[in-house]
N, C-alpha and C positions, 0 to 999 in steps of 0.2 A: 407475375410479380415485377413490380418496378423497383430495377437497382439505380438507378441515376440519382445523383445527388443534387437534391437543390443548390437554386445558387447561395442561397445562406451557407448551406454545409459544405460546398465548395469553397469557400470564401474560409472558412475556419479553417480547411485542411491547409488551403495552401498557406495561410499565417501561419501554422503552427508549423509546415514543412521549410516554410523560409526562416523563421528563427532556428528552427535544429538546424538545417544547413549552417548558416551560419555562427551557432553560439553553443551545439552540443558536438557534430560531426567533428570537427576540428581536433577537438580533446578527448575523442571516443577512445583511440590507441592509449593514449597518456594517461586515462582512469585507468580503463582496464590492465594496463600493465600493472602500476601500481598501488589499484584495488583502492584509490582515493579515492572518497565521498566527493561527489560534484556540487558541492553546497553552497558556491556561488551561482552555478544553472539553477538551481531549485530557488533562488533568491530571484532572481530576473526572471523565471515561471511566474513565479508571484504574484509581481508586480505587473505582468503580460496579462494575469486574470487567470492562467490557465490549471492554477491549482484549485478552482473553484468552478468549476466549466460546470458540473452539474447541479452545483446550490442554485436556488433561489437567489436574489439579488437581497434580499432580507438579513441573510446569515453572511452576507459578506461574497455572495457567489458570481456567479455569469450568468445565471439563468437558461442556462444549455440543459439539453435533454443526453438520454442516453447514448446517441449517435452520436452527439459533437463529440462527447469526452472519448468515443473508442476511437473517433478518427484522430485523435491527440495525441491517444498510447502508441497509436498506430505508427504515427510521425514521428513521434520522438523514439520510439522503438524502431524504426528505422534508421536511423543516425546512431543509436546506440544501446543495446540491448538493456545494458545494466540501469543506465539513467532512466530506460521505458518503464523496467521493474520498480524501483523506488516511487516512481511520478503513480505509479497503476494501485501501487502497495498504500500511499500515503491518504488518497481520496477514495478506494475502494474499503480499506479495512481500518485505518485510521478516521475517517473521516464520516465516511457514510453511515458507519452503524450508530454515529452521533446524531447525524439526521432521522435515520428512522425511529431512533427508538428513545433518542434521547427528551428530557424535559427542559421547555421553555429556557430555562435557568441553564442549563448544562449546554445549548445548542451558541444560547449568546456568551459563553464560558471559553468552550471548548471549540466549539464550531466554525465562528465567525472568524477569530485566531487566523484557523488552519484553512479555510475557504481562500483568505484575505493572501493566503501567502505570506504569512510573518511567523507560523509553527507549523513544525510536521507531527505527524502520527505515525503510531505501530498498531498491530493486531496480535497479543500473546496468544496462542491457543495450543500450539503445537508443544510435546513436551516429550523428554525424552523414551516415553511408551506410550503416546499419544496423539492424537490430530483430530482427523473430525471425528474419531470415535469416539463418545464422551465415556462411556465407561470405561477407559483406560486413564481418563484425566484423574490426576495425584492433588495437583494442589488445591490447598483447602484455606479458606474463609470462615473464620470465625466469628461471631456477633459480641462484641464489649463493649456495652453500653452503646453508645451512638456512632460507636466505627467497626468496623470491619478487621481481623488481623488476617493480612495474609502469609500464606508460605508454603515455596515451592518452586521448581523449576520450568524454564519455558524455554525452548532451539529454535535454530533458525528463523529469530523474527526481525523479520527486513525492518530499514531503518532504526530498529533499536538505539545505536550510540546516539543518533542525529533526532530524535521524536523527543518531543515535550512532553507526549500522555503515550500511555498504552493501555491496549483496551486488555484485561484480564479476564478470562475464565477462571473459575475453581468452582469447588463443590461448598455447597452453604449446608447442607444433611443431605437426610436421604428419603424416600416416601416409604408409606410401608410395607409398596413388594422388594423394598431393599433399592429400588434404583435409584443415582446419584440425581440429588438436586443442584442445578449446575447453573451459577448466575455471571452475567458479565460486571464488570467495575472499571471507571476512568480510574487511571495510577497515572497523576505524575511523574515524573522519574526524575524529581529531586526528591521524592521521597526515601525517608528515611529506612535502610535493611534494603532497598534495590540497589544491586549487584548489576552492571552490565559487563558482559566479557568483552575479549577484542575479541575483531569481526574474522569470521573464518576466512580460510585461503581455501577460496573457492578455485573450481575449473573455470570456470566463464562468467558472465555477467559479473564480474568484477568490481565495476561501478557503484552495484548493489552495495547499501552495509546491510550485514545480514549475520548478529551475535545470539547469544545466550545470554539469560538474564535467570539472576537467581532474586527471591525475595524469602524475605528472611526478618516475618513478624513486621510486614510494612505495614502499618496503619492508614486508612481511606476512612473518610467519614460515610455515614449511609448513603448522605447525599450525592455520592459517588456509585451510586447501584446507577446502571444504564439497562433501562426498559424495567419487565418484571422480575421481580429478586429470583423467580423459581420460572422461569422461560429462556436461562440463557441461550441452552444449547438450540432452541428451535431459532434462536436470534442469530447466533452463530453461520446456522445453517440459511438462513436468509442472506446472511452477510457473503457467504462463501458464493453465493449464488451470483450473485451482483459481482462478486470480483470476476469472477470465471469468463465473465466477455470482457472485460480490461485484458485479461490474460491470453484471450486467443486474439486479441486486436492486435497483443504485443508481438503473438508470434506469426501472423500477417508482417509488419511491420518487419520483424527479423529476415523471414522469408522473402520480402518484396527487395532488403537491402541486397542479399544472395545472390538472388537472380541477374539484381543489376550488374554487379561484380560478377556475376560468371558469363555473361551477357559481354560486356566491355573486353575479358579476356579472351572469350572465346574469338572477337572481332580481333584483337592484336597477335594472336595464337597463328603461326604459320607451319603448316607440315604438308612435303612433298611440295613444296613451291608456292603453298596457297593457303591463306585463312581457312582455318577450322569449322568458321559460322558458313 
């Protein structure tokens, strides 16, 4: 098997390793100490293109495949863990499940936005007795006329304060061996009865925002169902799929900054008269 990287994806790594050098490394200490949102990196990501690395050039994208965007996570998750998870979170679970599954309407709505680098995204799924297990999932969806009520709680969902939409699970009924019907929904989050908490104090990746959000009878129009009403959780599971190599790009990228740091100390490290390395 051939690992060598074209020179195209050469060529991506090293832009995206020379902007973190320069415009995320610097301020990696100064989020993480104080767990600020880097929400002017993610503004100059933006406009770099690089929050759009895997759309289509249609929806506002880069037209990059799978490999540009994990050598992305990779580099900016090298310069800084937290800023890699928000950058991994926004296009992986905010973004993508709007491209696979989303409608014409909803893609140039929702999509193009968050491709273009001018809105971020969230992914509600996790809840406080729940994650990918859908038959622990609580909150429920109602049908009133041509909207949707919802209500219920969701943890730990990255970017929350800072995201424009969040993609919601809950239950719409049930089938009749009793199992939950479980559909996803675009929520704004000026919508009204969504609660967002302040972001936890975390141990690490700091940089992340990563709150709690309560809804409480928000209303979505139908036209806010993403994919099929009664497929969410197989959507879900799709979606989780697709993050999960952002996610170990990210922790390459964490790994690879370690190394270099224990690498350089090891070189300045003197015992018994002599460098360590």
């Amino acid at each position: 098997m051939e690992f060598t990287l074209t020179r195209e994806k050469q060529m991506i790594k090293e832009m995206v390793r020379d902007f973190a050098e320069k415009e995320i490394a610097p301020k990696a200490v100064y989020y993480d100490k104080t767990a600020e949102f880097p929400y002017e990196t993610f503004q100059k990501m933006g406009e770099l293109g690089l929050l759009g690395i895997p759309f289509p050039e249609e929806y506002g994208g880069s037209g990059g495949d799978t490999l540009s965007y994990a050598l992305a996570v990779e580099e900016i998750g090298r310069a800084c863990g937290g800023t890699g998870l928000s950058y991994a979170a926004t296009i992986s679970l905010g973004a993508s499940p709007i491209y696979y599954f989303g409608t014409e309407e909803q893609k140039q709505k929702f999509l193009v936005p968050m491709a273009s680098g001018k809105t971020l995204g969230a992914f509600g799924l996790t809840e406080p007795n729940a994650g990918s297990d859908a038959g622990g999932t609580q909150t429920k969806a109602i049908l009133d006329g041509d909207e949707y009520v919802i209500s219920g709680e969701k943890c730990w969902i990255t970017n929350a304060e800072y995201a424009n939409t969040i993609i919601v699970t809950a239950i719409n009924g049930f089938e009749d061996n009793g199992k939950k019907r479980i559909s996803a929904f675009i929520v704004p989050t000026t919508s009204e009865g969504l609660t967002i908490s302040s972001p936890y104090d975390k141990m690490g990746v700091r940089a992340s925002n990563t709150c709690e959000i309560v809804l409480d009878g928000v209303r979505v129009p139908k036209e806010n169902i993403l994919g099929d009403v009664n497929k969410g959780f197989k959507q879900f599971l799709y979606t989780l799929d697709g993050g999960r190599i952002s996610i170990a790009a990210l922790a390459v990228g964490i790994a690879q900054s370690a190394f270099e740091r224990a690498l350089q100390y090891a070189k300045e490290r003197q015992q018994f008269g002599k460098p360590i390395s």
